[in-house]
C-alpha positions in Angstrom: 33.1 -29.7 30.1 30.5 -31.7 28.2 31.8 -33.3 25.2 28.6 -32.5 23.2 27.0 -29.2 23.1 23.9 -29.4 25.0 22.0 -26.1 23.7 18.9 -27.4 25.8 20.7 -27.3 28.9 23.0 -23.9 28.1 21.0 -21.8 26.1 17.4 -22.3 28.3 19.5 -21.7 31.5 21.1 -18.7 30.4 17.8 -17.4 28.8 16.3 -17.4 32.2 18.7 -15.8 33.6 18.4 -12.9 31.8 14.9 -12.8 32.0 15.1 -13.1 35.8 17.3 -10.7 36.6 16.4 -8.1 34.2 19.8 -8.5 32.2 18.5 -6.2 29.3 15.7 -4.1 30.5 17.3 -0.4 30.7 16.9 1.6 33.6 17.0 5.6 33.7 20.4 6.2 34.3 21.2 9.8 34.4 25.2 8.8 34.5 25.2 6.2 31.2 24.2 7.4 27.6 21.6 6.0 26.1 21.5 3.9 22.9 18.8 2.3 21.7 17.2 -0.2 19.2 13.4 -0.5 18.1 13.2 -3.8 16.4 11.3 -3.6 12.9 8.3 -5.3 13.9 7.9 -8.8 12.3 4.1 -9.9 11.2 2.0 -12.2 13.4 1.3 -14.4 10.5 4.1 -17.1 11.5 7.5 -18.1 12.0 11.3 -15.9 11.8 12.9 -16.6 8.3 16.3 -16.4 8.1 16.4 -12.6 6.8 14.6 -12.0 10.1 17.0 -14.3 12.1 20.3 -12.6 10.5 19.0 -9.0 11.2 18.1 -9.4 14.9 21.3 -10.9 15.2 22.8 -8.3 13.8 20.9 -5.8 16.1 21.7 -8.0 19.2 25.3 -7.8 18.7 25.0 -3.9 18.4 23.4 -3.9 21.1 25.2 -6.0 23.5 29.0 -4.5 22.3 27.1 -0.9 23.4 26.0 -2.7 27.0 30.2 -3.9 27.1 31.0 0.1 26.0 28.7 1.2 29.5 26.5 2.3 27.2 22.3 2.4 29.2 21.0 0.1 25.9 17.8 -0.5 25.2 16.2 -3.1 22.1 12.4 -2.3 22.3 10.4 -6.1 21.0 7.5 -6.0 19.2 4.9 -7.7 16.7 3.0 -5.7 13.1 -0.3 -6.9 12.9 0.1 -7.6 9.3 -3.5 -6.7 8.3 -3.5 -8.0 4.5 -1.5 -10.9 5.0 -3.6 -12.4 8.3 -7.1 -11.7 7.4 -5.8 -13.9 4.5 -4.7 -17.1 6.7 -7.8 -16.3 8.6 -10.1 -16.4 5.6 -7.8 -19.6 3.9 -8.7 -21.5 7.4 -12.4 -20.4 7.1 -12.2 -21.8 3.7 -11.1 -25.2 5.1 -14.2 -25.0 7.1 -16.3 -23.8 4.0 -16.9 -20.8 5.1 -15.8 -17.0 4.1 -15.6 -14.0 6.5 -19.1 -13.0 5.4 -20.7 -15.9 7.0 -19.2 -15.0 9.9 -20.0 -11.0 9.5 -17.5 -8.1 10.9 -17.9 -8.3 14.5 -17.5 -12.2 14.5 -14.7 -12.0 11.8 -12.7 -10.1 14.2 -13.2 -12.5 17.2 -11.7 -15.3 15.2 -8.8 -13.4 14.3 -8.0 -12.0 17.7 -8.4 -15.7 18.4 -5.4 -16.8 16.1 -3.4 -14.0 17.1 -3.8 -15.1 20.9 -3.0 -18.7 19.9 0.1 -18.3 17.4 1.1 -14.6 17.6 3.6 -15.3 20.5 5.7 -17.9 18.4 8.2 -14.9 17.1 8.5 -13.8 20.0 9.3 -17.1 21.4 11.9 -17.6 18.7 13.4 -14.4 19.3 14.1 -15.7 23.2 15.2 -18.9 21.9 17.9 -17.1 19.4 18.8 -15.4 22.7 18.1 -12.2 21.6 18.7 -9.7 24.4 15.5 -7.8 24.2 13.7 -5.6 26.8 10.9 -8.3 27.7 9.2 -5.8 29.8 8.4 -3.5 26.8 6.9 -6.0 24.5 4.7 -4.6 22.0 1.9 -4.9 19.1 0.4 -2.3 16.6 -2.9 -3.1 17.2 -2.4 -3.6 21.3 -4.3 -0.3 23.3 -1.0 2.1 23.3 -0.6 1.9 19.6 -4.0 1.9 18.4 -4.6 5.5 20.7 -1.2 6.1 19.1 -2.8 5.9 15.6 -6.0 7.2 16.3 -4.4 10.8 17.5 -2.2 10.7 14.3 -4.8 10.5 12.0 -6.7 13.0 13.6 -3.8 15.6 13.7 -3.3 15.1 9.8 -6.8 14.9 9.1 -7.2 18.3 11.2 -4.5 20.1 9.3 -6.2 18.9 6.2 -3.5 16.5 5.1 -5.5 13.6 5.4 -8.6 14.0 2.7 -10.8 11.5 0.7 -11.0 11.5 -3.2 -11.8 9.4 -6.2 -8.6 8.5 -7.8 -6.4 6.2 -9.4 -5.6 3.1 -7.0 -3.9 0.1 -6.8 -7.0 -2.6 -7.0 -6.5 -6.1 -6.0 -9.4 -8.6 -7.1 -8.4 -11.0 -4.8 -7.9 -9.4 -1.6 -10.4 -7.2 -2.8 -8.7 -3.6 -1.5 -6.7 -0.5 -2.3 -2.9 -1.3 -2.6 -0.5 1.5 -1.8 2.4 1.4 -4.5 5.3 -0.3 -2.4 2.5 -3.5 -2.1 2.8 -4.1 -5.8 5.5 -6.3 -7.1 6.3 -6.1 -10.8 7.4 -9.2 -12.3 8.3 -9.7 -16.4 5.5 -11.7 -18.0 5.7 -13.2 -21.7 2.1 -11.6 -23.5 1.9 -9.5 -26.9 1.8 -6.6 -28.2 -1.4 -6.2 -30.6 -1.1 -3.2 -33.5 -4.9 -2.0 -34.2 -5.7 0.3 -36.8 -8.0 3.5 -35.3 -10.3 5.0 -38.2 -9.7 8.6 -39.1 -13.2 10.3 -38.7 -12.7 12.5 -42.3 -10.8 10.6 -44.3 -9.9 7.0 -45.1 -6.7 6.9 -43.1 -5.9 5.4 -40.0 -3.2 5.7 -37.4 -1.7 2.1 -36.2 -1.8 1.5 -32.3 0.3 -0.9 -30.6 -1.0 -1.9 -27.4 -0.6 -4.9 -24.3 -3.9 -4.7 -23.1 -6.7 -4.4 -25.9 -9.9 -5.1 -23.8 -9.4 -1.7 -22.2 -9.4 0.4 -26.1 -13.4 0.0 -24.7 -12.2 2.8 -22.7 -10.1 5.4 -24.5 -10.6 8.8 -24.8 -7.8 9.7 -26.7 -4.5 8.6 -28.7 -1.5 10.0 -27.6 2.2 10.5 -30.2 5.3 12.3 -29.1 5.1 16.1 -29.9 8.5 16.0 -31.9 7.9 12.6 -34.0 7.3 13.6 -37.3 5.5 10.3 -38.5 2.4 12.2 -36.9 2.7 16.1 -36.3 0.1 16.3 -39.3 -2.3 13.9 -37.3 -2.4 16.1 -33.9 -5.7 17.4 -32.9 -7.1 15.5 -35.7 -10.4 13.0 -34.9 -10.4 9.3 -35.0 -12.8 6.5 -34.2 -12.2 3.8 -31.6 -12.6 0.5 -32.9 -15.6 -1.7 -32.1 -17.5 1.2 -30.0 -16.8 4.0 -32.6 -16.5 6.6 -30.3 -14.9 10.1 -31.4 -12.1 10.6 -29.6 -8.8 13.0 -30.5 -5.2 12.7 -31.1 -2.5 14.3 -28.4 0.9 15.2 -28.3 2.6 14.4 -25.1 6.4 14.1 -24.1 5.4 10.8 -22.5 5.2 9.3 -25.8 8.2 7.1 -25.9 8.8 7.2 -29.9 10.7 3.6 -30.3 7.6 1.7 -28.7 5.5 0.1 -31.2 4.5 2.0 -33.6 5.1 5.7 -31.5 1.4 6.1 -31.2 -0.6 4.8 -27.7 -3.9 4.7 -26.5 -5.2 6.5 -23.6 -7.3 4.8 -21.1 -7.2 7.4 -18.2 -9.6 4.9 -15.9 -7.1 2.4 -15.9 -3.6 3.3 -16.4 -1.6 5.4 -14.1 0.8 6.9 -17.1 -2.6 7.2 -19.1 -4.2 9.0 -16.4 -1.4 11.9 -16.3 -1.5 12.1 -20.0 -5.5 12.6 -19.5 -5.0 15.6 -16.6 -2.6 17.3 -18.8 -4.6 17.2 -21.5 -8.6 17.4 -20.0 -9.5 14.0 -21.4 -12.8 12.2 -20.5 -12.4 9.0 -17.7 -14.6 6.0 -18.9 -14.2 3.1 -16.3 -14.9 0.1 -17.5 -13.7 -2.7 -14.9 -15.1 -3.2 -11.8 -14.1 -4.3 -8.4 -14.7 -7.3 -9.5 -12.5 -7.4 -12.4 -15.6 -7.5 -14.6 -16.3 -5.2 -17.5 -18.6 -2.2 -17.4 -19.2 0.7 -19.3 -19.2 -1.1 -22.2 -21.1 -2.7 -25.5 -23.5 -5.3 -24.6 -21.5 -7.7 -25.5 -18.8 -7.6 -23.2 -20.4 -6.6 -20.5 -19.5 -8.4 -17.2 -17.2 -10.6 -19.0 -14.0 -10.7 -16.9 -10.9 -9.0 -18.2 -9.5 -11.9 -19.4 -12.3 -13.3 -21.4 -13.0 -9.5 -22.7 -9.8 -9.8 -24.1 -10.1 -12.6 -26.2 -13.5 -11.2 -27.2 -12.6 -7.8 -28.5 -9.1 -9.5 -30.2 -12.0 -11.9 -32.4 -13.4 -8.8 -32.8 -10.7 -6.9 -33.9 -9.8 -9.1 -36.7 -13.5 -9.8 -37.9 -13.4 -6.3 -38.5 -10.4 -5.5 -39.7 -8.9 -3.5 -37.4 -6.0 -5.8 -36.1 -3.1 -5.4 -38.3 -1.0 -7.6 -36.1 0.3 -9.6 -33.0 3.3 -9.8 -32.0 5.6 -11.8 -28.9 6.2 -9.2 -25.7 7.6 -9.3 -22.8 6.7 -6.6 -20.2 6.7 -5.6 -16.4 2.8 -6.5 -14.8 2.3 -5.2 -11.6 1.0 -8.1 -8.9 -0.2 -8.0 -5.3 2.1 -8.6 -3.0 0.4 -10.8 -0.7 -1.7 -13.2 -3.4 0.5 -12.3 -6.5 -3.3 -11.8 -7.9 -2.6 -9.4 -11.2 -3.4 -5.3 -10.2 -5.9 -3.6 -11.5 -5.5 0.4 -11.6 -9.3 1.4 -10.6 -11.1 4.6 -10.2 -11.8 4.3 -6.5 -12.7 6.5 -3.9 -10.3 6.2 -0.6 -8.5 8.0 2.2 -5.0 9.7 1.1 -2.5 11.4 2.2 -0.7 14.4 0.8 2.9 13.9 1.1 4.0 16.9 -1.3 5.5 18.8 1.9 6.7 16.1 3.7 8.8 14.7 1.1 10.3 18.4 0.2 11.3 18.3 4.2 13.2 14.7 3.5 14.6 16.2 0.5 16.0 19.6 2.2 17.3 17.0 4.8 19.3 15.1 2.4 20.8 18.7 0.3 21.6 20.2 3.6 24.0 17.1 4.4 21.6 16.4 7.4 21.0 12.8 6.1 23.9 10.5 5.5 24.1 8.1 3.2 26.5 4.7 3.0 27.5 4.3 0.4 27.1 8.0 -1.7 25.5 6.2 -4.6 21.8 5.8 -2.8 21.6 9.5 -2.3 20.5 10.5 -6.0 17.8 7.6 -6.0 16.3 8.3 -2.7 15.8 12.2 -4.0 14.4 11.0 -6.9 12.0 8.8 -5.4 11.2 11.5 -2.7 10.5 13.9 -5.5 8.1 11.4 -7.8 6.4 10.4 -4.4 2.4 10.1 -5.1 -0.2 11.4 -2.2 -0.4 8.2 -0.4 -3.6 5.7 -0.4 -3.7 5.1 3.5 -7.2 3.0 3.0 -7.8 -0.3 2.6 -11.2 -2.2 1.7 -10.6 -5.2 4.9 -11.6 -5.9 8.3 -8.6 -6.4 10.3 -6.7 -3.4 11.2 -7.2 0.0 12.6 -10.5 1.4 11.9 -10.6 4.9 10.1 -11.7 6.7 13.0 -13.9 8.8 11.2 -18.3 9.6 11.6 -20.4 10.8 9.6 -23.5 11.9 11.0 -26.8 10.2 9.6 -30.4 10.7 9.7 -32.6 8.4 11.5 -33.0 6.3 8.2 -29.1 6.0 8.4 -28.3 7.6 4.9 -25.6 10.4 5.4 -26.2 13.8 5.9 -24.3 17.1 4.0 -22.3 17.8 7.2 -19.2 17.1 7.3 -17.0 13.7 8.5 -15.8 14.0 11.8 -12.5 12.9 12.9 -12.3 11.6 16.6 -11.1 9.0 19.0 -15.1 8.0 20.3 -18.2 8.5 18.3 -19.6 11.8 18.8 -22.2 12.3 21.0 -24.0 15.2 18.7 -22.6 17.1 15.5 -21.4 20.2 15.2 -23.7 21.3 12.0 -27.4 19.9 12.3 -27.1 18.6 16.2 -28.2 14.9 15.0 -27.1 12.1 17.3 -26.8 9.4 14.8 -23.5 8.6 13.6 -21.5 5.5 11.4 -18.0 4.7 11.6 -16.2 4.8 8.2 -16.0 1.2 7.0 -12.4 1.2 6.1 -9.3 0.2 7.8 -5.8 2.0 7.8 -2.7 1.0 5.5 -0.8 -1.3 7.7 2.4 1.0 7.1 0.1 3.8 8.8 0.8 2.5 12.3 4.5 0.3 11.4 5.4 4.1 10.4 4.6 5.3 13.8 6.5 2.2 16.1 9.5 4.1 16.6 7.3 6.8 18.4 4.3 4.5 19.8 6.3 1.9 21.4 7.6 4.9 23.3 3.5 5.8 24.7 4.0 9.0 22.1 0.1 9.1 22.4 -0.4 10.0 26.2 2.5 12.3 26.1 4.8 14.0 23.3 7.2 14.8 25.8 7.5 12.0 27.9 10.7 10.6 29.5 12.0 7.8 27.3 10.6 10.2 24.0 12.8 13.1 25.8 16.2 11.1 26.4 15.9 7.8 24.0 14.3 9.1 20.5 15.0 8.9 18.1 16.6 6.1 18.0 20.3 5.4 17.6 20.1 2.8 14.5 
């Protein structure tokens, strides 16, 4: 025995070995159980980290103490295409070239990115053969390869079908920088030192005020309303009563709402429905106006000369001058509060009016839920159960739409007129573009410009790498899924 551990010489040997002989690819085996893995697909955009290296070690040991128990085991390998996160290295190596993605347009865009996935996509996979990882090799497999993207195509098109899949102008996730939709699991919240600013809003018919205390001033520009607790006292004479926002003196009401937490500030908050997911609630419940007045840009609209297209930041610092010129700021004081940033750029969110594809997740959650009452869903330890109801039961109808090239296409046409504006009929969900639509016969059809949320076609791996979309009942579907970790 060598003295020194050569891993060269051991660990490349034994590597082809396995590979050669098939070591780990699972056969049907009618006389073995089955048990099998589907690794969480890591993204394309570069190397393992060590979270990644300790949980596929962990998986590999499963798996190979199954294999030792004569158990027919099976650890499916695969890559995410990671759409946010590469068409940002893609576009910060354009930028080294001083270029951007429009220079390049869609088509081309795409051809540089399939480029760098060809040239570096591989290396995880390389990594996981070098960690010795005893993977099926013969099952490798991408979100974006031709299984998985017919794979997403038909989901979308059963959901949209059954009218759980629907477009609508709502409340979004906005992210200046990436300049797209966010679903709520791609915003991190991190605590950022900033102030809390107390502004005095003019009673229309008398000379009182009530006293707002607010973190982001620039958007007052957009209030419709001010809201107080229903049982605070300091203001059950005010409710229902007018008052004046500050600067654009528009007449807006005051609301009672349970929302209203009574020890912030001074108990009383403005409502800014446009740009504030509590806000917006407050502003269903109560049939308030929505005035938007930031832009995708994260430039201000909507508003007094002014400030208009001033960016947020400067807006702020505009409308604080004059506050105090006027005499409406009573005062500032330090704060420290959670700020919700992208994920991928840490660029600050911007809650936007936008109109995107969601989808409605009110019955699906219930399901979950029912799952987890009826003791059909196990949880270790007990404590995550209550959490996991309660997020189940707060879920939102999910934004599935995101304003980037790279990624699965929305594959949904709308049928245009031979000057290519879009006609009444309605969108049409389907694999190919239609060759003639259903309502006015036209021939002429666009594809929606819009990719899918990542998450649409990660949430469908443990199905797709499977080939759930040529048949629901195939073999491996009928004796390996789901899965047994």
């Amino acid at each position: 025995m060598e003295k020194v551990y050569d891993y060269k010489e051991v660990e490349e040997k034994w590597h082809k070995y396995w590979i050669e002989n098939k070591t780990f690819s699972a056969k049907p085996d009618k006389n073995k159980k089955p048990f099998t893995i589907v690794i969480p697909p890591p993204n394309v955009t570069g190397s393992l980290h060590m979270g990644h290296a300790l949980g596929d070690t962990l998986q590999d040991i499963i798996i190979r103490f199954k294999k030792l128990q004569g158990f027919n085991t099976l650890w499916v390998p695969g890559t995410d295409h990671g759409g946010i996160a590469t068409q940002n290295v893609v576009e910060k190596l354009l930028k080294k070239e001083g270029k951007t993605k429009y220079d390049l347009g869609r088509d081309k865009f795409l051809e540089r990115v399939w480029q760098w996935r060809i040239e570096t996509g591989d290396t995880i996979l390389e990594q996981l053969k070098r960690l010795g990882c005893g993977l099926d090799w013969d099952r490798v497999a991408f979100t974006m390869d031709e299984s998985r993207s017919k794979a997403v195509k038909k989901a979308f098109i059963q959901l949209f079908n059954k009218g759980l899949i629907y477009r609508g102008k709502r409340l979004v996730n906005w992210c200046f920088r990436c300049g797209t939709a966010l679903s709520d699991i791609e915003v991190e919240y991190e605590n950022e030192k900033s102030n809390l600013w107390h502004i005095k809003y003019p009673l229309r018919d008398s000379d009182g005020y009530i006293i707002v205390a607010t973190t982001r001033p620039e958007t007052m520009l957009g209030d419709t309303a001010v809201a107080v607790n229903p049982d605070d006292e300091r203001y059950s004479k005010l409710v229902g009563k007018t008052i004046k926002v500050p600067l654009v003196n528009r007449e807006i009401k005051i609301v009672a709402d349970y929302i209203v937490d009574k020890s912030f500030g001074t108990g009383a908050v403005k409502i800014t429905p446009a740009h504030d997911t509590i806000d917006n609630e407050v502003a269903k419940r109560n049939n308030l106006e929505t005035i938007e007045i930031v832009d995708t840009n994260g430039k201000m609209l909507n508003v007094p000369l002014k400030y208009q297209g001033l960016s947020v930041e400067n807006a702020r610092k505009e409308v604080v001058k004059d506050l105090e010129i006027a005499g409406f700021l009573v005062k500032i004081e330090d704060y420290s509060h959670s700020v919700g940033r992208c994920y991928r750029c840490s660029t600050k969110i911007e809650p936007l009016m936008s109109k995107q594809w969601f989808l409605n997740v009110e019955e699906m959650s219930k399901k979950a839920v029912n799952m987890v009452n009826d003791d059909r869903t196990s949880f270790h330890p007990q404590s995550w159960k209550k959490p996991y109801v309660l997020w189940l039961e707060n879920l939102r109808d999910w934004c599935i739409s995101r304003q980037i090239w790279w990624g699965h296409r929305i594959p949904v046409y709308y049928c245009v007129d031979e000057k290519g504006n879009k006609t009444n009929c309605k969108p049409i969900a389907s694999f190919d573009k239609p060759k003639e639509c259903p309502c006015c016969k036209g021939k002429n059809f666009v594809q929606d410009e819009d990719v899918l949320d990542t998450w649409f076609s990660s949430a469908l791996w443990p199905m797709s790498v499977f080939n759930w979309d040529e048949d629901e009942n195939n073999g491996d579907l009928k004796n390996i899924y789901p899965t047994s970790v």
